[in-house]
C-alpha positions as CSV (number, residue, x, y, z in Angstrom):
1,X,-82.4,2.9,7.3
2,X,-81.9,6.4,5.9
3,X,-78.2,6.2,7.1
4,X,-77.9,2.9,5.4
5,X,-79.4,3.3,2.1
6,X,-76.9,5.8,1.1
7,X,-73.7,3.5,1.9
8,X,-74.9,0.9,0.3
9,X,-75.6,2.9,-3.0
10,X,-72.2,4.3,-2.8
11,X,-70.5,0.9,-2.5
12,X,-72.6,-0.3,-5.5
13,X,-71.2,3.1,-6.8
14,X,-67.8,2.5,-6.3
15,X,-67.4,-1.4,-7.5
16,X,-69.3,0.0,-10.9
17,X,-67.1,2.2,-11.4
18,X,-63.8,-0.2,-10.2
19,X,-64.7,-2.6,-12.5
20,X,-65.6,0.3,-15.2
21,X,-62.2,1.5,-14.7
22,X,-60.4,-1.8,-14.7
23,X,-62.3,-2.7,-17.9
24,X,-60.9,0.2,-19.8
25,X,-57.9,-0.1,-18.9
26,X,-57.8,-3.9,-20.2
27,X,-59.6,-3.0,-23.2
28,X,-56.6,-0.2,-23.5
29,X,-53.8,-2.5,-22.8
30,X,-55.1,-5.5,-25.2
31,X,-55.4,-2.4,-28.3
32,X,-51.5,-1.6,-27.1
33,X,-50.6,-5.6,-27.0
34,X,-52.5,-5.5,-30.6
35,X,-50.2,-3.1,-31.8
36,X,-47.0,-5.0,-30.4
37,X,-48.3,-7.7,-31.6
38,X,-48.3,-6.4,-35.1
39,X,-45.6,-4.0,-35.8
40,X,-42.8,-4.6,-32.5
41,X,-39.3,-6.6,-33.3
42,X,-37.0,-5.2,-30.6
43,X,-34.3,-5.3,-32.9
44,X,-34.7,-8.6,-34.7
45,X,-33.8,-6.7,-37.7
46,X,-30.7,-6.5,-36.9
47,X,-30.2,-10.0,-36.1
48,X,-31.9,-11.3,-40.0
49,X,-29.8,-8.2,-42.1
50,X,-26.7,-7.4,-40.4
51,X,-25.6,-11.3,-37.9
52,X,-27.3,-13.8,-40.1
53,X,-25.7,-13.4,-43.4
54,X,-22.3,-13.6,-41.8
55,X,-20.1,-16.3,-40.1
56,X,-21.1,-18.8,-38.2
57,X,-24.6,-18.3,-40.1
58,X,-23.9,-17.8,-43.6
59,X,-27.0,-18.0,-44.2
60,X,-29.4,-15.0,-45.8
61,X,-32.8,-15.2,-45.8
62,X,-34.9,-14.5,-49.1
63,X,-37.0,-11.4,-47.9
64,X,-35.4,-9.4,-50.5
65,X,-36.8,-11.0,-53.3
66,X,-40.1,-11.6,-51.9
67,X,-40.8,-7.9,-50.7
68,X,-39.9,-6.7,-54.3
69,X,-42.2,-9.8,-55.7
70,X,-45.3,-8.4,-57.3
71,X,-48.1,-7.6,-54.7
72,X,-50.4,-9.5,-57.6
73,X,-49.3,-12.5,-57.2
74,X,-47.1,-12.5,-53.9
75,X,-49.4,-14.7,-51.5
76,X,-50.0,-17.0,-54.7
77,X,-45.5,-17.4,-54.7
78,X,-45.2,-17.2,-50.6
79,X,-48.2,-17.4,-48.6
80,X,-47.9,-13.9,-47.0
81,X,-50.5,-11.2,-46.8
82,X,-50.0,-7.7,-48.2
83,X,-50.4,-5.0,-46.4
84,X,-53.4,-3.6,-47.1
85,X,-52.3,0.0,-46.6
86,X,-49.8,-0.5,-49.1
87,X,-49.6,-0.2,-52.8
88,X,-46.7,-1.4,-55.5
89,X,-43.8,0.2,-55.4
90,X,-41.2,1.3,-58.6
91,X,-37.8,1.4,-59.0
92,X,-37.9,4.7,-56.6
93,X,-38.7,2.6,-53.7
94,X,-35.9,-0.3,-54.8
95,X,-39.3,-2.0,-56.0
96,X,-40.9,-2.2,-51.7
97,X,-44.4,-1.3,-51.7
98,X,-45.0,2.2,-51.1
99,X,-46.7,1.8,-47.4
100,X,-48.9,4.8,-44.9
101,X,-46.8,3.1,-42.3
102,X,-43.3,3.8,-43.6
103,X,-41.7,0.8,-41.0
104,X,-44.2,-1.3,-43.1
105,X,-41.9,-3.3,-45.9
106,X,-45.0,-4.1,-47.7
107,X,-46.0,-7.3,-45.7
108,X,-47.5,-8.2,-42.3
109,X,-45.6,-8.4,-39.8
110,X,-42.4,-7.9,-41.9
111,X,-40.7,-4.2,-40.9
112,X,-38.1,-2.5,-42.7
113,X,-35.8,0.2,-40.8
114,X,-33.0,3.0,-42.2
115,X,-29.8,0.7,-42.5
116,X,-26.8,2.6,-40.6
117,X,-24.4,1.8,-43.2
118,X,-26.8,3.3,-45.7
119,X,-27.0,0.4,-47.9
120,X,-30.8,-1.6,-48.0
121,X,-33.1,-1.6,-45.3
122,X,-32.9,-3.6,-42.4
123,X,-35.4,-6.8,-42.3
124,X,-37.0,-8.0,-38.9
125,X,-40.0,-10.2,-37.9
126,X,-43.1,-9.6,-35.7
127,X,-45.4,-11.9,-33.9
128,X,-47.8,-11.6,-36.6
129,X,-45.6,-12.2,-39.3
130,X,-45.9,-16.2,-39.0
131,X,-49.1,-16.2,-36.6
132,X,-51.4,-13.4,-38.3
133,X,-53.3,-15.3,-41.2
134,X,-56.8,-14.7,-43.3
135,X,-59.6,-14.7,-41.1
136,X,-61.6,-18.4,-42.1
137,X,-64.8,-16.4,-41.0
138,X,-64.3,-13.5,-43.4
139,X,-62.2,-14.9,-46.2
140,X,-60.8,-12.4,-49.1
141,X,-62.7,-12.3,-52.4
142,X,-58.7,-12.1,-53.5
143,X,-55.6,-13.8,-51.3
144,X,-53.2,-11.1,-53.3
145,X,-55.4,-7.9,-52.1
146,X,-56.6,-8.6,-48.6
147,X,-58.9,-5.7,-46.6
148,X,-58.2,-5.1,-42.7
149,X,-61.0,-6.8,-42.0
150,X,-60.2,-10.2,-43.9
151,X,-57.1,-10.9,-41.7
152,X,-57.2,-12.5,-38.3
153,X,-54.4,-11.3,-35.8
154,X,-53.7,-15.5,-34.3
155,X,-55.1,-18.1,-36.8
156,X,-51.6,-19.1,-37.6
157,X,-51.0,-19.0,-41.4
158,X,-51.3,-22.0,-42.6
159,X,-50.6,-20.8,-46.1
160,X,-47.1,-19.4,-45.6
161,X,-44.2,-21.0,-47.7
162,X,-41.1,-20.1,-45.3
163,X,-39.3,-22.8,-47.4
164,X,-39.3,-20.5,-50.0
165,X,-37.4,-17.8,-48.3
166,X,-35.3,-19.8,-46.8
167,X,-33.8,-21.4,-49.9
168,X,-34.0,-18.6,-52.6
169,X,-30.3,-18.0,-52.1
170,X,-29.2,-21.4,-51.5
171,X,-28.1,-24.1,-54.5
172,X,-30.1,-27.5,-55.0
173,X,-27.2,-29.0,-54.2
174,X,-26.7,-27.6,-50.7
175,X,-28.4,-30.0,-48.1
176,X,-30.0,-26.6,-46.3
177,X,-32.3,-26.1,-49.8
178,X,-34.0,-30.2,-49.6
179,X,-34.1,-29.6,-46.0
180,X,-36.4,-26.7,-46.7
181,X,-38.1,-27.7,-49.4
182,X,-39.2,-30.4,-47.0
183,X,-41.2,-28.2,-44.6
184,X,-45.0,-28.1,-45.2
185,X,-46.9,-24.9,-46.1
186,X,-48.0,-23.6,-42.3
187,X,-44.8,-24.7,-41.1
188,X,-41.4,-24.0,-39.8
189,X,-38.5,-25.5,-37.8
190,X,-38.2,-22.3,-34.6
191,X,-34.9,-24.4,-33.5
192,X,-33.2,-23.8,-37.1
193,X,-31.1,-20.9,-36.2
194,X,-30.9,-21.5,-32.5
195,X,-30.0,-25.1,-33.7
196,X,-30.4,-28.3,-32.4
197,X,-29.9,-30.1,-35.1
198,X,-32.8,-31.5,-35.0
199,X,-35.0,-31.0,-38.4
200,X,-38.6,-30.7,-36.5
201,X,-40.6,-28.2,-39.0
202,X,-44.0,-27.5,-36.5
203,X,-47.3,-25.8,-37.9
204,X,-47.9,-22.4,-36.7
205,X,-49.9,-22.8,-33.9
206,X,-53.4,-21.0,-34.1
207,X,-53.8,-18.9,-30.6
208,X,-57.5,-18.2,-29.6
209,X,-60.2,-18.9,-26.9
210,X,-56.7,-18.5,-24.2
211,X,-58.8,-17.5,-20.9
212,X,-60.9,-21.1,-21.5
213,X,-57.7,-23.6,-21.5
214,X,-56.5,-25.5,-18.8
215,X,-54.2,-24.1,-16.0
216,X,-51.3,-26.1,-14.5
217,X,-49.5,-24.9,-11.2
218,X,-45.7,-25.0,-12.6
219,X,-42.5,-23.5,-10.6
220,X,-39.8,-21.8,-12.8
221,X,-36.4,-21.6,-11.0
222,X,-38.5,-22.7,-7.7
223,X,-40.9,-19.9,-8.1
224,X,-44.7,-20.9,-8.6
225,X,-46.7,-20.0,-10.8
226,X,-49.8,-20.7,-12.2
227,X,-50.2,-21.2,-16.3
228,X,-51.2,-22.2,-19.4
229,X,-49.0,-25.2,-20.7
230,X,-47.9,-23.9,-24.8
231,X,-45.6,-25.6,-27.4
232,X,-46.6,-28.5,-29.4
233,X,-44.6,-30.6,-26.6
234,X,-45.8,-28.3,-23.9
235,X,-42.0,-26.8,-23.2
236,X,-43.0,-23.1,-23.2
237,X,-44.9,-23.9,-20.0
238,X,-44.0,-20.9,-17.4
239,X,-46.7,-18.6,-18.7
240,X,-47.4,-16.2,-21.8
241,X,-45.1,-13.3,-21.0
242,X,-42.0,-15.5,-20.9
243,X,-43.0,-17.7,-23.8
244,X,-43.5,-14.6,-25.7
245,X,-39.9,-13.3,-24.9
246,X,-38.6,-16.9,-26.0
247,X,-40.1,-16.1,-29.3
248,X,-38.7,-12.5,-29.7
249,X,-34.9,-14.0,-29.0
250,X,-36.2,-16.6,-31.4
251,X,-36.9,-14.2,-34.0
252,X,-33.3,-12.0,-33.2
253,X,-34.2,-9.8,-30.7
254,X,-30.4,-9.0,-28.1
255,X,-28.7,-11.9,-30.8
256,X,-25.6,-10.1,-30.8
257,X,-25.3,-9.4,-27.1
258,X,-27.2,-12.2,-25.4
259,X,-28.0,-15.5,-28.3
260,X,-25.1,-15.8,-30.5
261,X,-22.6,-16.8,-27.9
262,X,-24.5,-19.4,-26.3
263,X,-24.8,-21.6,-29.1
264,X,-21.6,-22.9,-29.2
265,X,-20.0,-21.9,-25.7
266,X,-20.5,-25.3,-23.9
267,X,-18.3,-28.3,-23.6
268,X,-17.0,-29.9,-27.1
269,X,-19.6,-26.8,-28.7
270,X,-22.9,-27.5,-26.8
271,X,-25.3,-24.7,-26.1
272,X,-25.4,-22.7,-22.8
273,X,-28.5,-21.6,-21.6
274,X,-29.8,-17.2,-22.6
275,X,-28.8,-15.6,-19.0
276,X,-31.8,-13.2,-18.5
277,X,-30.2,-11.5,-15.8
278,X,-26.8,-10.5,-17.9
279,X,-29.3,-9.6,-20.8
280,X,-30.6,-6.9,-18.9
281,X,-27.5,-5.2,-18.3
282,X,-26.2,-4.7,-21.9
283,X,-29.4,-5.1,-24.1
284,X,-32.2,-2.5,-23.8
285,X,-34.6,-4.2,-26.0
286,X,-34.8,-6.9,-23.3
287,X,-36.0,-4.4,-21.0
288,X,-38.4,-2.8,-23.4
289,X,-39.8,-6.5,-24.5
290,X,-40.0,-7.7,-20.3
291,X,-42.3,-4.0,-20.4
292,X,-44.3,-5.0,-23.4
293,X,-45.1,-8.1,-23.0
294,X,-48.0,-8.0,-20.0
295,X,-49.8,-5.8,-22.6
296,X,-49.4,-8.4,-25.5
297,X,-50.6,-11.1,-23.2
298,X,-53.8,-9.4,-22.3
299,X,-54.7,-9.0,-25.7
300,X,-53.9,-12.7,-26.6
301,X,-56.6,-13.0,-24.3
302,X,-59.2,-11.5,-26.6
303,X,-59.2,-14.1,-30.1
304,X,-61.7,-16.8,-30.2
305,X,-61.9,-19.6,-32.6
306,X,-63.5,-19.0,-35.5
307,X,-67.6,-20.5,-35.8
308,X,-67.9,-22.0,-39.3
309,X,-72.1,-20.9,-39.1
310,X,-70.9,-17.2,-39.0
311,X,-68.3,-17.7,-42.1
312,X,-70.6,-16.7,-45.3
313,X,-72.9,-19.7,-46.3
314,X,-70.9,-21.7,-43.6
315,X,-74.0,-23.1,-42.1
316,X,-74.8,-25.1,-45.5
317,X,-71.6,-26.9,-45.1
318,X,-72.8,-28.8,-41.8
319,X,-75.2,-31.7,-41.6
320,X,-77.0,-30.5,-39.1
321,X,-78.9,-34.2,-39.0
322,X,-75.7,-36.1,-37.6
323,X,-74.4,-33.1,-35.5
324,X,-76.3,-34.8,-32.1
325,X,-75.4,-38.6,-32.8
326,X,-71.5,-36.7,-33.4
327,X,-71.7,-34.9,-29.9
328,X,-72.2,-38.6,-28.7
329,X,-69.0,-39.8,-30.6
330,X,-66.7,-37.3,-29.4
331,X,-67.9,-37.6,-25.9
332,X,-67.4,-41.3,-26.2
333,X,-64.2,-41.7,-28.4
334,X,-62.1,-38.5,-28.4
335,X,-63.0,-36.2,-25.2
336,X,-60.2,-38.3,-22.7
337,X,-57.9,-36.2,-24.4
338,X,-59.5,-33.6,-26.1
339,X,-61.7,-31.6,-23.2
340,X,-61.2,-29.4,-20.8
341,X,-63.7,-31.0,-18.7
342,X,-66.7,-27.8,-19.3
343,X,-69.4,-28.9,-20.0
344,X,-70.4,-25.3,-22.1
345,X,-69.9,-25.9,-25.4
346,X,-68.8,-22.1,-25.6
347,X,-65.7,-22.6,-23.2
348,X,-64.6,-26.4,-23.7
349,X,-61.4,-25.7,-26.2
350,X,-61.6,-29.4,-26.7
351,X,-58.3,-30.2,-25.0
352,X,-56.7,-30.6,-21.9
353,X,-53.6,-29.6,-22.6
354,X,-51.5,-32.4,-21.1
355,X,-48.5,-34.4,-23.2
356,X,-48.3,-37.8,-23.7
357,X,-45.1,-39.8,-25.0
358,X,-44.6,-39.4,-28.8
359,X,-44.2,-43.0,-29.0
360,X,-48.5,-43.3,-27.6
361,X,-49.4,-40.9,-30.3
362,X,-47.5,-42.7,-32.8
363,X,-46.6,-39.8,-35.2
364,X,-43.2,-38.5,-36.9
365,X,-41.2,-37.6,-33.5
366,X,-39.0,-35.0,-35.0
367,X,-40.6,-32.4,-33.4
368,X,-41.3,-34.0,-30.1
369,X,-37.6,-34.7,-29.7
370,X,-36.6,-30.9,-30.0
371,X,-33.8,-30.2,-26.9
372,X,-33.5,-26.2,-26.4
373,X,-35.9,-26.4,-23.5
374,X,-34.1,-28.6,-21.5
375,X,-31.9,-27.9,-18.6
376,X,-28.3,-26.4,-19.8
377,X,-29.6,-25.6,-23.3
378,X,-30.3,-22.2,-25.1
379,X,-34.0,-22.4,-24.0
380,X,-33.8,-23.3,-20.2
381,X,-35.1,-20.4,-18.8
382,X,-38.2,-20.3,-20.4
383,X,-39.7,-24.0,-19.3
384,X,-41.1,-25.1,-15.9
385,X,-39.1,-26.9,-13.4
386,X,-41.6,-30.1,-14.1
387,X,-40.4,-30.1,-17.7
388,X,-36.8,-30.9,-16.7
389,X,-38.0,-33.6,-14.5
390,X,-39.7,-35.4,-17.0
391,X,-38.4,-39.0,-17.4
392,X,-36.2,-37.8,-20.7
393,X,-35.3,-34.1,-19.4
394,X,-37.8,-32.7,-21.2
395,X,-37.9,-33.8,-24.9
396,X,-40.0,-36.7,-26.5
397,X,-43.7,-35.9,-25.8
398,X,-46.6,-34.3,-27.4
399,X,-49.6,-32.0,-26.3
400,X,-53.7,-32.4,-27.1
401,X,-53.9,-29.7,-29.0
402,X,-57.0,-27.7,-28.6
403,X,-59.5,-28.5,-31.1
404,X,-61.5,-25.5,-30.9
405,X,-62.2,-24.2,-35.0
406,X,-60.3,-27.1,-36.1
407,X,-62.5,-26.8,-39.6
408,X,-60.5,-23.9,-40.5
409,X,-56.7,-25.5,-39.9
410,X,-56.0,-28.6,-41.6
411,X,-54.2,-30.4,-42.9
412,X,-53.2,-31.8,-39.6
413,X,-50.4,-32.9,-37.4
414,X,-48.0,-31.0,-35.7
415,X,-45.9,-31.0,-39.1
416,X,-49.1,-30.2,-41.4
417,X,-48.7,-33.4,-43.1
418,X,-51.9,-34.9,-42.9
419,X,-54.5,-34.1,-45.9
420,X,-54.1,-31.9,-48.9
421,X,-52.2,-28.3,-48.9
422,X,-54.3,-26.6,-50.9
423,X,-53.9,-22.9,-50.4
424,X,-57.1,-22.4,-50.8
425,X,-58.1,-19.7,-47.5
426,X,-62.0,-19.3,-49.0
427,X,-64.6,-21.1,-46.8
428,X,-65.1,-24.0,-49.6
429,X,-61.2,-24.3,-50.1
430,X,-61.1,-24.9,-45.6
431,X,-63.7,-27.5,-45.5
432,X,-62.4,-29.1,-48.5
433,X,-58.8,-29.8,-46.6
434,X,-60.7,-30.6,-43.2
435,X,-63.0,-33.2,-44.5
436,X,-59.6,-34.8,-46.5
437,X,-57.3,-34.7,-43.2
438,X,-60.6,-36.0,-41.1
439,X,-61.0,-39.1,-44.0
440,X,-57.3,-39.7,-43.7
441,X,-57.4,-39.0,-39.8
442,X,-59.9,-41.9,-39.1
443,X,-59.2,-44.1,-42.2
444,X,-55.6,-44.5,-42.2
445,X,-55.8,-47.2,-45.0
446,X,-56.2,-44.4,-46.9
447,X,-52.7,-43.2,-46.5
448,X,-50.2,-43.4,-48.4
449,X,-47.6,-43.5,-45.3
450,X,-44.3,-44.8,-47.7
451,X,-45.3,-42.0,-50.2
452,X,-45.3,-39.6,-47.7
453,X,-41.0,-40.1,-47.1
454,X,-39.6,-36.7,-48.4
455,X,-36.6,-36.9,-50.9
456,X,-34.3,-34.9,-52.3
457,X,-34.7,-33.5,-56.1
458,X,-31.5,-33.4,-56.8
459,X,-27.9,-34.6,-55.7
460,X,-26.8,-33.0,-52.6
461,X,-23.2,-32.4,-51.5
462,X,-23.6,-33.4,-47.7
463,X,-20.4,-31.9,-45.6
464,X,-19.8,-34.5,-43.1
465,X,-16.6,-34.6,-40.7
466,X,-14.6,-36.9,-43.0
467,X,-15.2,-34.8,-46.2
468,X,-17.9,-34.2,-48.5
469,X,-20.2,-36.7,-49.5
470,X,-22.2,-36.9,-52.8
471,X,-25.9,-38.2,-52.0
472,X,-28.1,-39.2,-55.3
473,X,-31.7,-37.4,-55.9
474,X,-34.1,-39.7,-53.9
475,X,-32.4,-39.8,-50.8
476,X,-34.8,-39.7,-48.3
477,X,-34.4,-36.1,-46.5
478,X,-34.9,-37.4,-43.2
479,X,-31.0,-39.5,-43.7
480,X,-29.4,-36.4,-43.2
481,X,-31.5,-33.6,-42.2
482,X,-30.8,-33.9,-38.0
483,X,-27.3,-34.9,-38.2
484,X,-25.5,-34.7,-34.8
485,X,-22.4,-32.7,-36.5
486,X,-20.3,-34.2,-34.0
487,X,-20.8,-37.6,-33.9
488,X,-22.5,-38.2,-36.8
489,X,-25.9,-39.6,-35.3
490,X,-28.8,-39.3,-36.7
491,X,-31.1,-37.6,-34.0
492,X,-34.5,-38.3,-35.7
493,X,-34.6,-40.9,-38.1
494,X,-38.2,-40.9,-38.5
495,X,-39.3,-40.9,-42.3
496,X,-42.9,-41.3,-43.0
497,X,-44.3,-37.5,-42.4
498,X,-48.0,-38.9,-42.0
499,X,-48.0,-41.6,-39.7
500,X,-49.7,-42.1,-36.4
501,X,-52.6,-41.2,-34.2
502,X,-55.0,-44.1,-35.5
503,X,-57.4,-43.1,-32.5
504,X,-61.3,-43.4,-34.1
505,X,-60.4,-46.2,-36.7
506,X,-62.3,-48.8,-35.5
507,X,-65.4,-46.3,-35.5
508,X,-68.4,-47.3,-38.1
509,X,-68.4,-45.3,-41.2
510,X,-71.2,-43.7,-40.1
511,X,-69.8,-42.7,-37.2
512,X,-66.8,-41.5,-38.3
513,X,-68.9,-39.3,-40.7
514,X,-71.2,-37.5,-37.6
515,X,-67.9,-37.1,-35.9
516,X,-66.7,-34.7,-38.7
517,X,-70.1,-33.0,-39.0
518,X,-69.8,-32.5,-35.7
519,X,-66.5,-30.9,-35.4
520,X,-67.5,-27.9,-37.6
521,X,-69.9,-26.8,-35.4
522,X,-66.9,-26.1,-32.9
């Protein structure tokens, strides 16, 4: 017994300090992936200042005129959050914010680097520059003057005008400006400059509560692998790290040597698939990304949703006397789709993550029928074998989306068309939107569905292959906004922006209500 004692206590010993050690260094790597997360572009910059404003793009983005906007009133004009380690700048700066960080250009998750041709600073994107937002449980007292501790590193902003940077240089005539000004605040098309020409503006998805969503067994390239399903259609489906390297070639990084010459390379000027394995060999970022991105993973393991009863006064906002009869409705009319199946409150994200045909959820398509995922395109290499083999290739379905903190998102559908935009990120200003997208949501008769067809403000000169063609104010955006530029067809011709999901309509009114009170308890 003597002789036993002692092992035992030094096995106890050692799996303390194993799983001691192995907690530190997650808790180290998730503080690194925070930091990638943040302030890491691999080069993007390059790709937005120096590629994009040239031919075949054409095309420069407004960042310019919104980092030089007045801090006072820049989230009011774009949506985007100051950094709060910055302060104005003056024409000594070229009018950027003076910043501690001096990569900072003033913004979150915009950076600014020395240009090599000495003219302005180069421009690039992080993570958090679309997906970093204000934290719905600690609100700012002011949008325009945030503090550290009023932003949230994954809520998605759902206040961000990128409509407004895209078209600051662009004419009302050119059909690229309506096309923008048709995106909803939260949202943007990710297949605009890797183009499919398909116009399929998709919110920015709120990322939290990752370690309690569903897993699906997937094989990439014949390799299995065992993952959580992302994308509003479920393409980026092959795990976090490689969905997160989609996004950095998404937002420039190796354009030059590894992006810009598949868009156009195929037969009659069809995409051609990013080769990972040529990347390597004459892009370094690549590597540096492929080394960064474990990290960043681990600590998109650490957000959870946001708990309305721990936002200030949030508690008063619930009806705590229908929250039980709601529980009931949810379990009886929503939770075939949206459950994970856990019975713990604290770990069922209220989804399960599989995709459904657009055409059973009945909303606008556009962004359901997006193509770079599928087998020869730009995208291929970062979805599952199983998504190629759907039915279609790949294209035309939708995910349950998690609906985990849903109180703090709305308005609602993948395209953020469903209740009011009301830029508004206090607590009041979030459950005034959620309770408008849930009315609308279960009481579609309330919709205005013909109103909701975006069109233009002005008269557009449309290039087609014929010749120019003149198109009055009024013309319904969707006409001419996913144009096949070779054949002329149009690739979504959904109009109405607000239709679909009529699930929970027959419910009784009072019903319907305890559903909503419900939902902000999660």
């Amino acid at each position: 017994m003597k002789k036993i004692l002692p092992a035992a206590l030094l096995y106890v010993v050692m799996v303390l300090l194993t799983t001691a050690v192995c907690f530190a260094g997650n808790k180290r790597d998730a503080a690194e992936g925070r930091n990638i997360w943040f302030n890491s572009t691999f080069g993007g910059e390059r790709f937005f200042s120096l590629i994009l404003p040239n031919a075949p793009f054409n095309f420069q983005i407004g960042f310019d005129q919104m980092l030089t906007w007045p801090r006072d009133s820049r989230f009011d004009e774009y949506g985007v959050i100051n950094d709060p380690d910055c302060t104005p700048g003056d024409a000594s700066t070229g009018y950027f914010d003076r910043c501690t960080d001096p990569e900072s250009a003033g913004v979150i998750g915009v950076r600014k680097f020395p240009n090599p041709s000495g003219g302005p600073p180069l421009i690039g994107i992080t993570c958090a520059a679309c997906h970093a937002g204000f934290d719905p449980v600690h609100p700012p007292s002011n949008p325009n003057n945030p503090q550290e501790r009023n932003i949230h590193p994954t809520v998605g902003n759902q206040y961000l005008r990128i409509d407004r940077l895209f078209k600051s240089h662009l004419s009302p005539h050119d059909p690229r400006y309506q096309i923008f000004s048709s995106w909803a605040l939260g949202t943007v098309d990710t297949t605009l400059l890797e183009n499919d020409h398909i116009n399929n503006p998709g919110m920015i998805t709120p990322i939290w509560s990752l370690p309690n969503r569903p897993f699906f067994d997937v094989t990439a390239d014949g390799e299995p692998a065992r993952v959580h399903r992302n994308g509003q259609g479920g393409e980026d489906d092959i795990g976090c790290e490689q969905a997160a390297l989609r996004v950095y070639f998404n937002i420039g990084m190796c354009a030059a040597e590894c992006m810009v010459g598949h868009l156009a390379n195929g037969p009659d000027g069809s995409q051609t698939p990013i080769n990972l394995a040529e990347c390597r060999q004459v892009c370094p970022e690549l590597l540096q990304a492929e080394e960064s991105v474990g990290k960043l993973c681990t600590f998109l393991q650490t957000p959870r949703a946001p708990h309305l009863v721990r936002a200030p006064q949030g508690a008063r906002y619930i009806d705590w006397k229908v929250v039980r009869k709601g529980k009931k409705v949810f379990s009886q009319a929503c939770e075939s789709c949206h459950s994970n199946g856990d019975r713990s409150p604290r770990r069922n994200v209220l989804s399960d993550d599989l995709v459904h045909p657009f055409a059973e959820i009945g909303t606008n398509s556009c962004r359901a029928r997006t193509t770079n995922w599928m087998g020869g395109h730009i995208w291929a290499a970062f979805s599952s074998d199983q998504y190629k083999e759907r039915p279609t290739g790949g294209p035309g379905f939708y995910r349950d989306m998690p609906l985990a903190g849903i109180w703090a998102t709305a308005p609602f559908f993948h395209n953020n068309r469903l209740g009011q935009s009301i830029g508004d990120p206090s607590v009041a200003g979030r459950i005034t939107a959620y309770e408008d997208a849930m009315d609308l949501l279960l009481n579609p008769d309330k919709r205005d569905e013909p109103g909701s067809i975006l069109r233009t403000t002005d008269l557009v000169q449309l290039p087609t292959p014929s010749g120019v063609v003149t198109l009055p104010a009024g013309t319904p955006i969707a006409q001419f906004a996913s144009l096949d530029p070779g054949t002329g067809k149009n690739l979504c011709p959904d109009l109405s922006e607000n239709q679909g999901h009529y699930f929970g309509a027959e419910l009784l009114d009072e019903d319907k209500y305890a559903l909503i009170e419900f939902l902000k308890t999660r």
